[in-house]
C-alpha positions in Angstrom: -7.4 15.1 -36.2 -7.4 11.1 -35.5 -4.2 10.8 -34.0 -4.8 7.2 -32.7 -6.4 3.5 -33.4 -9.5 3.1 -30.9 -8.7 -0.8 -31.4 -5.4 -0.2 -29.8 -7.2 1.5 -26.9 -8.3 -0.7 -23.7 -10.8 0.9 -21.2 -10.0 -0.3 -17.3 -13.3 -2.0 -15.9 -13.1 -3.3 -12.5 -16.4 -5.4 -13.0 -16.6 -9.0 -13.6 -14.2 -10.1 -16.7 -17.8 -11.3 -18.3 -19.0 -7.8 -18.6 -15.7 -6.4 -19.8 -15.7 -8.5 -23.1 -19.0 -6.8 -23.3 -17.5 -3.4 -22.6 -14.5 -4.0 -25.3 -17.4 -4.7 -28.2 -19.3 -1.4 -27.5 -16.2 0.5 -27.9 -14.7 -1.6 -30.5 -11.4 -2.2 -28.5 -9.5 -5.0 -28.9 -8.3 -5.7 -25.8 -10.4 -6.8 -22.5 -9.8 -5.7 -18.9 -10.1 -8.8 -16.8 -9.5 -7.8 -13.2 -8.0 -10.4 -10.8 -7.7 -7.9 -7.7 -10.0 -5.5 -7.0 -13.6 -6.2 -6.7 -12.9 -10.2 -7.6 -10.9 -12.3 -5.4 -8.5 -14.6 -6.8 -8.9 -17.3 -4.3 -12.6 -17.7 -4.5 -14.2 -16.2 -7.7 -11.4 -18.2 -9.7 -11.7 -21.2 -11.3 -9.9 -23.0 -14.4 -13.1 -23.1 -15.4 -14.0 -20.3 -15.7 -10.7 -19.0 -17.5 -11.5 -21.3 -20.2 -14.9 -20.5 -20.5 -13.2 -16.6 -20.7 -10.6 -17.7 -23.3 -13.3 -19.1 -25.5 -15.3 -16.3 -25.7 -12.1 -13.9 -26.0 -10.9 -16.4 -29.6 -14.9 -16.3 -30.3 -14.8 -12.5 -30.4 -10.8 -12.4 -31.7 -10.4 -10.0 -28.9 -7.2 -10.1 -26.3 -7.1 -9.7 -22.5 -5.0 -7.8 -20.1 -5.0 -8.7 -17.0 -4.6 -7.3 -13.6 -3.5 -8.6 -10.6 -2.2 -8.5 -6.7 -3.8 -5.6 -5.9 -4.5 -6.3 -2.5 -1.0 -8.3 -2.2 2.1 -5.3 -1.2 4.6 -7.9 -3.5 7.1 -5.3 -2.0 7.2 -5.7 1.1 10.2 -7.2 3.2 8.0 -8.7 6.4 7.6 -12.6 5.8 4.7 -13.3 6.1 3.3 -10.6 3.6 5.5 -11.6 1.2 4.6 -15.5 1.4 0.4 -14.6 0.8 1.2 -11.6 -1.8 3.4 -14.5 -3.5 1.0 -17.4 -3.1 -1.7 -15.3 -4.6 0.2 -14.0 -7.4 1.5 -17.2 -8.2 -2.5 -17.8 -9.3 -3.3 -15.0 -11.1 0.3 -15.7 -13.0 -1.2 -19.3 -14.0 -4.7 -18.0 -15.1 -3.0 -14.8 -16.9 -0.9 -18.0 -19.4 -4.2 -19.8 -19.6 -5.9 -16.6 -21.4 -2.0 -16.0 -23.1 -2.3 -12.4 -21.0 0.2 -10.0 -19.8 -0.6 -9.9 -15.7 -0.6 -6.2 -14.2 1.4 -6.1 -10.9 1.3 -3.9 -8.7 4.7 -2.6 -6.4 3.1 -2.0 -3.3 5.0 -2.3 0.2 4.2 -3.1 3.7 6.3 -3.5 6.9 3.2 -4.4 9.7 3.7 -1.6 11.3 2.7 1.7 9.1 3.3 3.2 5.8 5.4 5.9 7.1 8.5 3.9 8.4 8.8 2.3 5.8 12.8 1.5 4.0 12.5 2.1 0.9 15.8 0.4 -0.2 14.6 -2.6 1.1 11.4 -2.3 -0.3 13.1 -1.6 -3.3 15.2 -5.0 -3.0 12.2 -7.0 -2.1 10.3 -6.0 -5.0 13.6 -7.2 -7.0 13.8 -10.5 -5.1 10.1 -11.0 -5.8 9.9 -10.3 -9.3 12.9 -12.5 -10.0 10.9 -15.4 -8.2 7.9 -14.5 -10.1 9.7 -14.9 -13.2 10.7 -18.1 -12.3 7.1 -19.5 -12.7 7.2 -18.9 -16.8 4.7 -16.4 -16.7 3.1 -15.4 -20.1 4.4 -11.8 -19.5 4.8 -9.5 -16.0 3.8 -5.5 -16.6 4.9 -3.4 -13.5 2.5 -0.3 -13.0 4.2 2.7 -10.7 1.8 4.2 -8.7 1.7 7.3 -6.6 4.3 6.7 -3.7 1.3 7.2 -1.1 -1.8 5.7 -2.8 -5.0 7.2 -1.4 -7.0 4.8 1.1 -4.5 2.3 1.0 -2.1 1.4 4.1 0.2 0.4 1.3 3.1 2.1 -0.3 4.6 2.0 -3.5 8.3 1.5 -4.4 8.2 1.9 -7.6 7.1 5.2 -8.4 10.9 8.0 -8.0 13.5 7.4 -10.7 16.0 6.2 -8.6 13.5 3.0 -7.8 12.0 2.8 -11.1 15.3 2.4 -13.0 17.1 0.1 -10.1 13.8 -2.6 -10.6 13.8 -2.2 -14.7 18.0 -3.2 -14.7 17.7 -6.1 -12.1 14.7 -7.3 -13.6 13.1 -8.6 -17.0 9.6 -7.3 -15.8 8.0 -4.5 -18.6 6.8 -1.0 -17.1 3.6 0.1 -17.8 4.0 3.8 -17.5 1.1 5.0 -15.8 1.4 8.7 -16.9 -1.2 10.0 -14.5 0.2 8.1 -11.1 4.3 9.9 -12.3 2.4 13.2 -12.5 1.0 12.7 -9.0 4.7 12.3 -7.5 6.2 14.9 -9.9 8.3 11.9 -11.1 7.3 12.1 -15.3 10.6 11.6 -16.3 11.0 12.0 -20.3 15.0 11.0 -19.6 13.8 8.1 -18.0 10.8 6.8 -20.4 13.5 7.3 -23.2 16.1 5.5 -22.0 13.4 2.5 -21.1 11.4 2.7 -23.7 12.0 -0.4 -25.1 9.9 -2.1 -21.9 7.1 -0.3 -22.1 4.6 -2.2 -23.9 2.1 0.1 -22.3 1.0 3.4 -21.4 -2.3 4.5 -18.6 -3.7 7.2 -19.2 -5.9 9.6 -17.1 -5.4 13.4 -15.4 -5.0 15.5 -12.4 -3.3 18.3 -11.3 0.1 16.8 -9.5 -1.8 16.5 -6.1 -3.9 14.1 -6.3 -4.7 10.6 -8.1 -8.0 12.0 -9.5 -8.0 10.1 -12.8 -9.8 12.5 -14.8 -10.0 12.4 -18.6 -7.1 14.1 -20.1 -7.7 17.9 -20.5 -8.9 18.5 -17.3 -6.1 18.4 -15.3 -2.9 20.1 -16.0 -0.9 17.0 -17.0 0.6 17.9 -20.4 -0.3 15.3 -23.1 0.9 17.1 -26.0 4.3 16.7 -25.1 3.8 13.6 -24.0 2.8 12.0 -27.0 5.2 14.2 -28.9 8.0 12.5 -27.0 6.7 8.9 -27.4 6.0 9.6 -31.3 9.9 11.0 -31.9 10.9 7.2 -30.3 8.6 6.0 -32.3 6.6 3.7 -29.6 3.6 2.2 -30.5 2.3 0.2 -27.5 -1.0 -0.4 -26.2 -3.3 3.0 -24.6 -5.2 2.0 -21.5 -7.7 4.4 -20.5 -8.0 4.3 -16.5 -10.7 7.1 -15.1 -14.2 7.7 -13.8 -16.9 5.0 -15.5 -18.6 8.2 -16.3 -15.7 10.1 -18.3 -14.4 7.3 -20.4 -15.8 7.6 -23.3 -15.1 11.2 -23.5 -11.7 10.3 -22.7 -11.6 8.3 -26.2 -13.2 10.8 -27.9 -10.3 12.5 -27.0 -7.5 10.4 -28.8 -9.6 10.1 -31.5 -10.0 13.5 -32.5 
């Protein structure tokens, strides 16, 4: 049964933004994955240029980015001189997200300098607050705030925005939208239907990918134990209909749409 439209569906590709338009026509999605953070570097591989060169070819091929950012850049974090290059950073990827008229992916990631595991969480917490409200000073085109597992594997980072508590402190002190990244709640035990309900109304996006509540395995859904069923169940009764971003193995994503559509 086709439950969902595969042009509402965007695949995560960390290669170059080039060959994600490329990606997006195979699969007939309208939206692109252009990756600021991850294997590109903002500060070098960059250019106005370059954006416009992108946003042509986006209105060429009436498609729509997504992008995402500050991956390397713990936005969270309450030492000063973290926050001043995660800031500096983001600031760029904020003014090349409103040249391509993109919503920019951050990500809440903390640091203290010394080690993951002493870090205050309220005061990350607070940071994150302090930062987004700066951020949104700079007129972005729109700000999407991804929770991720509270201890991301092979990162020194942690994340404060991932428990309920945290997650529904940043949402009322902020105007930022949550991308609910069903797979990274799963991961902490943190898949709160109370909370996604009472928030649903900033959540212009959902990620999508499985495991088994251990680890951040992002497999395609069915083969982990996360329950989709009731998911979607719960997101049809509040009758959200927000953008599907598939985020797993290369190899398994286009079983992984396969999946929605049938």
């Amino acid at each position: 049964m086709k439950f969902i439209d595969t042009s509402n569906i965007l695949v995560s590709n960390h290669d170059s933004a080039e060959a994600a338009i490329k990606n997006a026509l195979e699969i007939d999605s309208s939206y692109v994955f252009i990756d600021f953070s991850i294997n590109e570097n903002i500060a070098s591989n960059w250019s106005l240029d370059r954006v416009e060169k992108i946003k042509n070819e986006l209105f060429i091929q009436k498609r729509n980015a997504v992008c995402h950012g500050n991956f390397k850049n713990p936005i969270a974090s309450y030492s000063l001189d973290k926050v001043y290059e995660a800031r500096v950073d983001v600031a760029r990827e904020i003014a090349l997200a409103k040249v391509l008229k993109a919503p920019l992916i951050l990500h809440p990631s903390a640091y203290d300098g010394i080690d993951k595991q002493s870090l205050d969480m309220d005061k990350a917490t607070k940071a994150l607050i302090n930062c987004i409200n700066f951020l949104d000073t700079l007129n972005p085109h729109d700000l999407w705030l991804e929770n991720l597992p509270l201890l991301p594997i092979g990162s020194k980072y942690e994340s404060s925005f991932c428990e309920e508590k945290s997650i529904r402190s940043i949402l009322s002190s902020t105007s930022v939208k949550w991308l609910l990244d069903v797979g990274h709640a799963y991961v902490n035990q943190q898949l709160s239907f109370r909370l996604v309900e009472e928030f649903i109304h900033r959540i212009p996006a959902i990620t999508i990918h499985d495991n088994f509540g251990k680890n951040d395995d992002h497999l395609p859904p069915g083969s982990g134990s996360i329950p989709f069923s009731e998911i979607f169940s719960m997101l049809k009764s509040c009758k959200w209909s927000g953008l599907i971003m598939i985020d797993c193995v290369p190899k398994f994503q286009i079983k992984e749409i396969n999946t929605l559509k049938y």
